[in-house]
Structures are given as C-alpha cells and as structure tokens.
N, C-alpha and C positions, 0 to 999 in steps of 0.2 A: 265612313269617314268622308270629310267634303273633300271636294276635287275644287281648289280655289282655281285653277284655271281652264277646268274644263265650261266653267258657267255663260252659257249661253248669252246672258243676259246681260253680264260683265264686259263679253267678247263687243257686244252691240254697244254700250255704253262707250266703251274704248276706243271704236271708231268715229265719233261722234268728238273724243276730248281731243282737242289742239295745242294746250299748253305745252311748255316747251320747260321746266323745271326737269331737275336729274336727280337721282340720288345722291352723286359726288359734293351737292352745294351743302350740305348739313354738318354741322355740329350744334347739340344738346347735351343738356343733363339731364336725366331721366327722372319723373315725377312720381309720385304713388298712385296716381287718381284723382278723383274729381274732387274738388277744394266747394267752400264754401263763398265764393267769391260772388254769386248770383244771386245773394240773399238781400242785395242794396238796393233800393228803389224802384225804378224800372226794370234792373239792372235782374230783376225774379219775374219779370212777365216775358216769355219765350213763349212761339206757336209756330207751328206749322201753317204756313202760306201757300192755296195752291195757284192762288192770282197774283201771288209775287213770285211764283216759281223758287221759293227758297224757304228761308228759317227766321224770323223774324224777333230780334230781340230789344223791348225798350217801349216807348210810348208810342203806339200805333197813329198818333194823333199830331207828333210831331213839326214842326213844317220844316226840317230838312233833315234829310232819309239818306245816308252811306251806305250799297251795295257793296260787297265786295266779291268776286270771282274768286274761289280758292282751291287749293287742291290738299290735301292730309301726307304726302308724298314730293311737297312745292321746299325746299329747303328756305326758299325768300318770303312765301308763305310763313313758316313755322318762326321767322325771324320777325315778321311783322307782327305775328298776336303775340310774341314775349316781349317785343320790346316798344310797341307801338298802340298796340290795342288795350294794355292795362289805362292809358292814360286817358284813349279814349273812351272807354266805360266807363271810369269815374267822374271824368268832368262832364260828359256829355251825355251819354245814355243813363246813367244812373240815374241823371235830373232831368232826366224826362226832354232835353233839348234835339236829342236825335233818334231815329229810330234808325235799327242797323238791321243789313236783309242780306243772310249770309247765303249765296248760292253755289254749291258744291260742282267744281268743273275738274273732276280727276286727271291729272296728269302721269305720267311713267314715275313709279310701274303702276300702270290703272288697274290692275287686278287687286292691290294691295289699298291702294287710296277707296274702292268703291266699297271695297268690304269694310274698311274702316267708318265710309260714312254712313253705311248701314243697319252696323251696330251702333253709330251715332242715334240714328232714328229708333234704331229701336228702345232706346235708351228712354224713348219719349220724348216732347217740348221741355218740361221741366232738365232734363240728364243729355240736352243735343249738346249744349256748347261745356258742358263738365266735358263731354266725353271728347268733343273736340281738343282742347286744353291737355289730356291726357295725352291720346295719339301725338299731339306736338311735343308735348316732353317726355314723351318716351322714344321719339322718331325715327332716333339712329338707333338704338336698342333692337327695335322691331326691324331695320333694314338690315342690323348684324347679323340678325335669325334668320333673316330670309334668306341672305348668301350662306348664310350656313344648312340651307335647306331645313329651317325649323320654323317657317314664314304662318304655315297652320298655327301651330304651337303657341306663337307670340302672336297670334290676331284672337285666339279664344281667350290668350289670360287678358288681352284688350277687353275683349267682351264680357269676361267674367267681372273684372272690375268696374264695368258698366252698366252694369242686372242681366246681362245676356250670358244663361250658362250654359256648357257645353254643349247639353242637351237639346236645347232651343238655338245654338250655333248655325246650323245650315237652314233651318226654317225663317230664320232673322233673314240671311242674306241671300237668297231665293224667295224672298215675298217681293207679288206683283208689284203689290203698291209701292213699293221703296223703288221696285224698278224704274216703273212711271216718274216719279217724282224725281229723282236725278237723272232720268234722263231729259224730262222736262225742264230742268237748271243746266244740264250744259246744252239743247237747243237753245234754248232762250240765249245763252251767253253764243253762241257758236252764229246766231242771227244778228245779233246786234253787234259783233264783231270781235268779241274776245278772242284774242291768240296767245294768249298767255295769262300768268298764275305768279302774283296776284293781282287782278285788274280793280280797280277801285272808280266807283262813279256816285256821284254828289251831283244830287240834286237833278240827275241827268244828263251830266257833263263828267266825260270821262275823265280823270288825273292823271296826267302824264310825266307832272315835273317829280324829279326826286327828295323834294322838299315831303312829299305826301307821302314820304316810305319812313318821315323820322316825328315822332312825337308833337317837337316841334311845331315843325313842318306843316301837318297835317291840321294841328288846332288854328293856326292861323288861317288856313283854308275854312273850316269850319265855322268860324269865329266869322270872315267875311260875309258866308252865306248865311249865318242867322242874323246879322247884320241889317243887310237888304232886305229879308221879309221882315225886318221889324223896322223896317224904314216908311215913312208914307206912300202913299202914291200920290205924286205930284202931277200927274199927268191930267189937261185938261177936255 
C-alpha cells in the first residue's frame, strides 16, 4: 500500500511550494471525470514543456502566452478554471490567439496536490488538463476523504478515472521524472517570485488587479495585449 506521506520526494517538493491557499476556501460540485471539452481547435494540442517548465496548452506559435501558477488543493485556483478559464479556452486558446503554460506550484496540503498532479502527468499531454478539470470538481469530495482518513482511497479512484489503475498507483507517483518536472515548476515559480496560488503572468508581466480573477476582467487584459502586437511599429 502507498504511504502518501511518507514520500520522500513529496516531502522535498513541499518545501520548495510557498503558496498560501487552505482547504477552508473551497466549495464545489463534484464532476465524473474528464469531459470532452479539448477536442476544439487548439484547444486538443496539449505537450509537455520542459523549457517552459510546465504544460502547455493551445498554439505554440502564438504571440501572447498566459502562465499561470496553480495548486489542485488552491480553493481560488479551483474557482478560477470554473468560472474563468472556460471563457478563456474558448475565445482565446481555442483560435489559436493564446497559448496557455500551466505550471504546477502545490500548496497545503502538498502531499495531496502533488499526488494529484502526478497522476495528471501520467494521464499523458493529451489526459493532463481532463484530469486537472476532474481533481477541481471533485476537490471537496477528495478533502472530505482525506479528513475522514480515506485521502488514499479518493486519490486512486482520481487516478482510476484518469488511466492510472491501482496497480500502477504508487509507480505513477514515485516516477523520477514527474519528480523533476514539478519540482522544476515550483523553482521556476519560487525564482521568479510567486508566493501564491494562483499567480497569472501575460506576456511577462505579472496580474495583480482583480479585474484578471473574472472572465471579464481578464479578456480585456488579453484583448489589449494582442492589440499592441498587432499594432505597427512606429518607431524610427
């Protein structure tokens, strides 16, 4: 049986994440699994990045690219891709105007967010952001289990529902390579200065107004930056 918090490698990751999300911020409704919603334009070209240190979803070619910093355990997280990120797939990623570079910064409880985004990976490029999608609407469900001491229990039927079966459960989340790579996404975020979940950066420039947490909000920002790169250069 896996020891979810005895992993070594968890422990290491855990010191490294800064985010400041809690359990207490969440309420969801619980989803069955991964949807069909990746099947729209760009919106089915997912890869693994390891010179973007994250997950890369949308027209690699784009000329303006949204990072975002997130945790699977972030309650403001799980509140942003339900209510924020369907609009921005559709209007933006989908037609190929953005490309999105999701890098995984576990916050409390990181023993629970890293297993999640492990069986993300292993889910594959094609199955990373179904399985993301999943853990978020199931999120209080899997935190109910955990305080109930059933935290194992409800992270395999996570992974079952995402090709990862019992069997291959603790060889998923003890592979080097998934170590590496998220811990390479929260240094990356932990150098450039993230202290929190979810940090959002456009174009380079980090978003700090609350304008970029609402649908809204955030297309307008968006809208200005593809704006400017499709402006001349006047400069003589």
């Amino acid at each position: 049986m896996a020891r979810i918090s005895s992993n070594i490698w968890i422990a290491a990751v855990a010191a490294l994440a800064l985010g400041a999300c809690t359990a207490g911020e969440n309420s969801a409704t619980p989803t069955a699994g991964p949807s069909d919603t990746y099947a729209k334009g760009y919106l089915s070209e997912s890869y693994f990045d390891e010179q973007e240190a994250g997950v890369v979803l949308g027209n690699p070619d784009a000329a303006v690219t949204l990072i975002e910093y997130a945790s699977l355990t972030c309650g403001h997280c799980k509140t942003f891709h339900e209510e924020v990120m369907p609009t921005i797939k559709q209007d933006y990623i989908a037609s190929g105007k953005v490309k999105f570079v999701f890098r995984e910064f576990p916050t409390d409880p990181v023993n629970i967010a890293v297993i999640g985004f492990a069986i993300a990976r292993c889910a594959g490029p094609d199955g990373y952001f179904p399985a993301l999608d999943d853990f978020f609407g199931n999120q209080n469900e899997i935190f109910t289990e955990a305080r109930d001491g059933r935290a194992l229990e409800a992270l395999q039927a996570y992974g079952e529902r995402n090709g990862t079966s019992k069997d291959n459960f603790e060889t998923c989340i003890n592979s080097e390579d998934i170590r590496r790579a998220i811990s390479k996404s929260v240094i990356t975020g932990r150098d450039g200065g993230v202290i929190s979940t979810p940090t959002l950066i456009l174009n380079g420039e980090t978003l700090t107004t609350g304008e970029s947490r609402t649908p809204e909000g955030l297309s307008a920002i968006i809208d200005a930056a593809l704006a400017e790169t499709a402006a001349p250069d006047t400069a003589q």
